[in-house]
N, C-alpha and C positions, 0 to 999 in steps of 0.2 A: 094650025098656025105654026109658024115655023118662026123662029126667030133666029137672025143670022147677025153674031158678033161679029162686028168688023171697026176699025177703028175707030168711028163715029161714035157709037155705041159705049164702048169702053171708057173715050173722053167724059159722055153722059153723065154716066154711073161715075167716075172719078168727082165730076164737078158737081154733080147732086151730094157726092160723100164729103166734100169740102166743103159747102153748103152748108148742109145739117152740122155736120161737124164745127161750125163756125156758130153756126147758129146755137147748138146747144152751149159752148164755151160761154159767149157773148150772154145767152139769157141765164147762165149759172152767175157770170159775176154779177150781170145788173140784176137779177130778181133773189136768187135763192142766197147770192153773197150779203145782199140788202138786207134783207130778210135774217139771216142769220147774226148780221152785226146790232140790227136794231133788236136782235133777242137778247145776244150779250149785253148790249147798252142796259135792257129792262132787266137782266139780272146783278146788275151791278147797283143800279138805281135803288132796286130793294133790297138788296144787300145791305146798301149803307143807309138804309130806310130802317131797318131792323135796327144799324147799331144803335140810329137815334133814338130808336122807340126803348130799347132798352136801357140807353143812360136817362132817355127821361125815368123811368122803371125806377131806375136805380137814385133820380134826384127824388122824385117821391117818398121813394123809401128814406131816403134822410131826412128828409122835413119830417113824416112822423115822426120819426127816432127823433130827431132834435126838438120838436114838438112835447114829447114825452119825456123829455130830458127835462125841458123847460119848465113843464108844469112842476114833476119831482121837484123842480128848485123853487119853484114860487111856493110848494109846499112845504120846503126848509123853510126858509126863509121866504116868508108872504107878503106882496106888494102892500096891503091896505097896516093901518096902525091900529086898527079894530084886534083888541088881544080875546075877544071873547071866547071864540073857539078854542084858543091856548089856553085860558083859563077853564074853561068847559072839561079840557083835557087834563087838568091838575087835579081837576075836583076828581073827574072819574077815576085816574089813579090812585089818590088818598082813598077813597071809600073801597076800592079794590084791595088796598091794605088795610082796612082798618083803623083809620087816621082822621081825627076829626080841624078839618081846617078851621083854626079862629081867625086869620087876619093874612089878605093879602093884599100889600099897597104897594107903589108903583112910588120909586124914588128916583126921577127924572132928576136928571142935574147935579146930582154927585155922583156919576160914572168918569172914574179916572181910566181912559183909554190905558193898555196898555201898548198897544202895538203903537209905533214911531211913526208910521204916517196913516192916518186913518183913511176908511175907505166910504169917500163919498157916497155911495151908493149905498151905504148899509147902516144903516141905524138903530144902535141897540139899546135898550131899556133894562134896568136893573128893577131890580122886586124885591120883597122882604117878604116871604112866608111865613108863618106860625103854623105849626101844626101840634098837634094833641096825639098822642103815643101809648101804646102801653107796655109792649117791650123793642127793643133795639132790632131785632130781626123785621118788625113793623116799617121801623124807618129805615132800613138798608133798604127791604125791597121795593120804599116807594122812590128813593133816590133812584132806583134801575131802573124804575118804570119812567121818572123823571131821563134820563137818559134814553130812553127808548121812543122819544116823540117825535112825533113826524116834524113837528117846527123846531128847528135849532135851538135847544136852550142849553144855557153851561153854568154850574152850581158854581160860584165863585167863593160862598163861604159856608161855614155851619155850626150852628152850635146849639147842643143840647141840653138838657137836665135829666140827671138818672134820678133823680127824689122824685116826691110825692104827688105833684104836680108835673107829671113827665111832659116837656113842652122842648120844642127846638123850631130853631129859627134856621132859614134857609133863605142865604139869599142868588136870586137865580139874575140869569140875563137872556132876553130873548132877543132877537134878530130883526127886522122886516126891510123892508126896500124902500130907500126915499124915489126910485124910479122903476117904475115896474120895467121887465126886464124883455119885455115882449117885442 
C-alpha cells in the first residue's frame, strides 16, 4: 500500500493535530486542573485543621497547668473551715521536734486585720499555742517547720520561758476560703 500525500491528507493530519491538541488542553484544565485545585483546597483544609488541633493541644495543656495551680492553692489556703488536717500537721511537726503540745485554742474574733481593705474571699483564724520545750533549738526548729506547711499559716507573736517549766506560747493565723475558688 502506497500512501500518497497530497493536500487532503495534510489538512487531516493538521486538523486531527488541532483536535487532540484542543482536546488534551481543554481536558488538562477541566479534569487534571480540578483535580489539582481541589488537592490544594484539601491541603489547606488540614493545614488549618492541624493548627486547630494544636491550639486545642495547647488549651488542654493550660487547664491542667491551671488545674494544678488551683489545687496548690486550695492546698495554701483550703476551701472547707475544717482545721483538722492543719492541726494534724502541727502535732506532727512538734513531735518531730520534740515538743509536747498542751493547749491549742482557736481565738475567733479578736483578729485585728491588718491590711486596710480585707479580702472577702479569705478568712483567717488566729490560734494560741502552748507548747512544752526543753531547749531553744527545739523551738526554732519547730517555728521552721511551722513555716514550711503546705496550708498558709503566719506566726504573729511568741513568747517564751527559759526557767524550769520551759513553755511558750505561739500565736498562729491560718487562711481558708469563704469561696472555694474552683
Amino acid at each position: 500500500m502506497k500512501v500518497s500525500w497530497n493536500k487532503q491528507s495534510f489538512f487531516l493530519i493538521g486538523l486531527l493535530t488541532i483536535v487532540l491538541g484542543l482536546l488534551f488542553y481543554y481536558g488538562n484544565q477541566s479534569v487534571i486542573e480540578a483535580a489539582k485545585q481541589s488537592y490544594e483546597s484539601s491541603n489547606r483544609i488540614l493545614s488549618d485543621q492541624q493548627v486547630l488541633l494544636n491550639d486545642v493541644n495547647e488549651i488542654e495543656v493550660s487547664e491542667d497547668t491551671l488545674l494544678e495551680q488551683l489545687e496548690s492553692l486550695n492546698a495554701v489556703i483550703p476551701s472547707s473551715a475544717d482545721p483538722s488536717r492543719w492541726m494534724e500537721s502541727i502535732k506532727i511537726a512538734a513531735d518531730n521536734n520534740q515538743l509536747m503540745v498542751e493547749s491549742l485554742n482557736s481565738m475567733e474574733g479578736s483578729l485585728e486585720s491588718e491590711v486596710e481593705e480585707p479580702n472577702e474571699m479569705i478568712e483567717a483564724t488566729p490560734y494560741q499555742l502552748t507548747v512544752g520545750y526543753e531547749n531553744l533549738g527545739q523551738l526554732s526548729s519547730f517555728i521552721d517547720a511551722i513555716y514550711q506547711l503546705t496550708q498558709k499559716t503566719d506566726i504573729t507573736a511568741i513568747s517564751y520561758e527559759q526557767e524550769e517549766g520551759k513553755k511558750a506560747s505561739i500565736f498562729l493565723t491560718t487562711y481558708t476560703q469563704s469561696s472555694n475558688l474552683e
